[in-house]
C-alpha positions as CSV (number, residue, x, y, z in Angstrom):
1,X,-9.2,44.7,-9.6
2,X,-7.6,43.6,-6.6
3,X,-9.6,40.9,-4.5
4,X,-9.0,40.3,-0.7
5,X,-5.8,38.8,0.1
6,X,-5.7,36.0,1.9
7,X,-3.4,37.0,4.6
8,X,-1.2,39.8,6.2
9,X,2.4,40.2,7.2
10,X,4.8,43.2,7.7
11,X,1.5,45.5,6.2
12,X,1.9,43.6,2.8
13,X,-1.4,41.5,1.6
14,X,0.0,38.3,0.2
15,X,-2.6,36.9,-2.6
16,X,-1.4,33.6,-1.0
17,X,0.2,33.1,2.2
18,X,4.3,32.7,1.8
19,X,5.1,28.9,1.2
20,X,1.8,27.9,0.3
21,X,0.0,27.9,-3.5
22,X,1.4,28.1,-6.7
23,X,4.4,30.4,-5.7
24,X,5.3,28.4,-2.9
25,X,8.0,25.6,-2.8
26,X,7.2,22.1,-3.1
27,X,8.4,18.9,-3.0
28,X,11.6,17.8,-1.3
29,X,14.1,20.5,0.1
30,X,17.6,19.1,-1.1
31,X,20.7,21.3,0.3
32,X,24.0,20.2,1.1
33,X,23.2,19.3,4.7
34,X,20.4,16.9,3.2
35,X,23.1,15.5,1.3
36,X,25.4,14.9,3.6
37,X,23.0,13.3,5.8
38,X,22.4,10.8,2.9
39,X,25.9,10.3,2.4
40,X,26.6,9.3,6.1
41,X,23.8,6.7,6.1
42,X,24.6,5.3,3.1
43,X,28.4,4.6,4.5
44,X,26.9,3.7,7.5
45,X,24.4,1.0,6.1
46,X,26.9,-0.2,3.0
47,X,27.7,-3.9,3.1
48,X,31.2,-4.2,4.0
49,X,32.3,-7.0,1.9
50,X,31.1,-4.8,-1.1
51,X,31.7,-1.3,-0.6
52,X,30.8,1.5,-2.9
53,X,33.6,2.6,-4.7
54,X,34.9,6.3,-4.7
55,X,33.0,7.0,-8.3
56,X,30.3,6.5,-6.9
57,X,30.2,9.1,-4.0
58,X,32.2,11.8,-6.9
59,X,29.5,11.0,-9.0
60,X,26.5,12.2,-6.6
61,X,28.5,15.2,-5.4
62,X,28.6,16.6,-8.4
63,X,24.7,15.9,-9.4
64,X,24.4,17.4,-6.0
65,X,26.0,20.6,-6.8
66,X,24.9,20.5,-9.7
67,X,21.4,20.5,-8.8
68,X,22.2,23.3,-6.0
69,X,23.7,25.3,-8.7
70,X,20.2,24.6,-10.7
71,X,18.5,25.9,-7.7
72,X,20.1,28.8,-7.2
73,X,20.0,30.0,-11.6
74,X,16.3,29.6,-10.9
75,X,16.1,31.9,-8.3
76,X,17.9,34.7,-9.3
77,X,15.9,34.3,-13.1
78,X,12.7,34.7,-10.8
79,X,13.7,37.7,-9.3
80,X,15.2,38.8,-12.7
81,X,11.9,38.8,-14.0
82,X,9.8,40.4,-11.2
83,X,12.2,43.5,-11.2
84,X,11.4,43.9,-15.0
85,X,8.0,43.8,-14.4
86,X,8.5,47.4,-12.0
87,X,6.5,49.7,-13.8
88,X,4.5,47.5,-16.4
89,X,0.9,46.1,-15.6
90,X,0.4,42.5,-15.0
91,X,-2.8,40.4,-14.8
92,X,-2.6,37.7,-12.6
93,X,-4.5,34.5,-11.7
94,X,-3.7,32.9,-8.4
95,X,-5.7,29.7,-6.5
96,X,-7.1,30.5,-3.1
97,X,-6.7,26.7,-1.2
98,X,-8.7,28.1,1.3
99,X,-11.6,29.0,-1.1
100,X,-10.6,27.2,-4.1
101,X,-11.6,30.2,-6.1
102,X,-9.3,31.5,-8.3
103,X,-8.7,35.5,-8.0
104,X,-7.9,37.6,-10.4
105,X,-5.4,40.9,-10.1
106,X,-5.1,43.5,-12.6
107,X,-2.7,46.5,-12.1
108,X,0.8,48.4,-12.3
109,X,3.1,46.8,-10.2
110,X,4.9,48.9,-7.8
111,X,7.5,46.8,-6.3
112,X,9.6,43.5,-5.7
113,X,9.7,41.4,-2.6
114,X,11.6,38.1,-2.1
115,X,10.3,36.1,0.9
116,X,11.9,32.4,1.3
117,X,13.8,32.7,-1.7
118,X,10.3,33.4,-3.4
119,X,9.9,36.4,-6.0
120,X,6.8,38.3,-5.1
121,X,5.4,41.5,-7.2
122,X,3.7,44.3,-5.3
123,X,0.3,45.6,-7.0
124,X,-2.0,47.8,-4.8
125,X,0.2,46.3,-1.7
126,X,-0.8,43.0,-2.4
127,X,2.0,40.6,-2.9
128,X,1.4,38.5,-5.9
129,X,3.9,35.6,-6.8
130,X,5.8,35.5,-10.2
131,X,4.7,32.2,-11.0
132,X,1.6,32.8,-11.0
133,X,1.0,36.2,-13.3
134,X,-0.1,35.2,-16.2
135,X,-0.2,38.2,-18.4
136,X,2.7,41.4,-18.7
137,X,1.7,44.5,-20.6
138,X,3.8,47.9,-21.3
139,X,1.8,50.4,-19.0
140,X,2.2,52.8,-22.2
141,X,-0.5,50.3,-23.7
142,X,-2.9,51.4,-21.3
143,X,-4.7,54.5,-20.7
144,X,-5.4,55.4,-17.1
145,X,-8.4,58.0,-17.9
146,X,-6.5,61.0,-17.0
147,X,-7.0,63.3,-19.7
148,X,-11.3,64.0,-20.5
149,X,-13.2,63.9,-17.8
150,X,-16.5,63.0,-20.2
151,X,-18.4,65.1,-22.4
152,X,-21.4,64.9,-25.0
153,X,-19.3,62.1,-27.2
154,X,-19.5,59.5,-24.3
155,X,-15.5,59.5,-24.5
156,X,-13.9,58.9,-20.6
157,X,-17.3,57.8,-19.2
158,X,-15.3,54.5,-17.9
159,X,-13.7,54.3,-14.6
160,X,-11.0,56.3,-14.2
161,X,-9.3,53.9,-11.8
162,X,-9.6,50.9,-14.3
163,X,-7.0,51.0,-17.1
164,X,-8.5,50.2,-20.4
165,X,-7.2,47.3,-21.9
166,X,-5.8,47.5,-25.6
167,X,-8.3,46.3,-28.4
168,X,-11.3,46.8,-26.2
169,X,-13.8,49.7,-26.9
């Protein structure tokens, strides 16, 4: 139950542009340039008749690296994730900004993309970010309506694009 994505690049719909939404990045980039950067000015702008000591400057490298290394465990357990979600169906809820409607997307996912170091799952070639699926089901769960084709008990009368969802009747 794909809706219309809101934009298009390299033939892939994204259900929200790359960088913005949910599955974007926020907040403050830090990297080891930024740091560095920080670092200078600080020895730049120190008082000289009270210098920071050497502890001081070993004590934010390492919550600098450590937080890089932070960074980088979260990435890869987002990608993780979206390549064990090939071949399952996923329902997904993700904010339009432009609309401020929220779209739904129901469907097997097909493949992984990772587009500025964000983990994107490919359902009807809409790209849909991890962070914002909200539901993961084994596709054996679902029936795709392949086998009747209807008859006098009412049984395959449904869609058969729509995959039933388990517990409904």
């Amino acid at each position: 139950m794909a809706v219309n994505a809101m934009s298009v690049a390299d033939g892939i719909g994204y259900a929200a542009a790359p960088g913005t939404g949910t599955g974007g990045k926020s907040g403050i980039s830090v990297d080891t340039n930024t740091f560095l950067k920080l670092l200078v000015t600080q020895l730049q702008y120190q008082d000289p008749l009270e210098p920071q000591t050497d502890t001081a400057f070993v004590t934010q490298l390492a919550q600098m690296t450590s937080l890089e290394q932070m960074q980088q465990m979260n990435a890869t357990l987002s990608s993780t994730q979206a390549y064990d979600m090939i071949g399952k169906v996923i329902y997904a809820e993700v904010l339009n900004p432009a609309t401020g409607i929220t779209e739904c997307y129901l469907g097997p996912v097909d493949s992984v993309l990772i587009r500025e170091g964000v983990s994107y799952v490919l359902v009807d070639n809409t790209a849909i970010s991890v962070s914002d699926i909200r539901q993961v089901f084994d596709s054996a769960l679902f029936e795709t309506g392949g086998g009747d084709e209807g008859g006098e008990d009412g049984a395959g009368d449904e869609d058969p694009g729509k995959p039933d969802l388990p517990g409904t009747e």
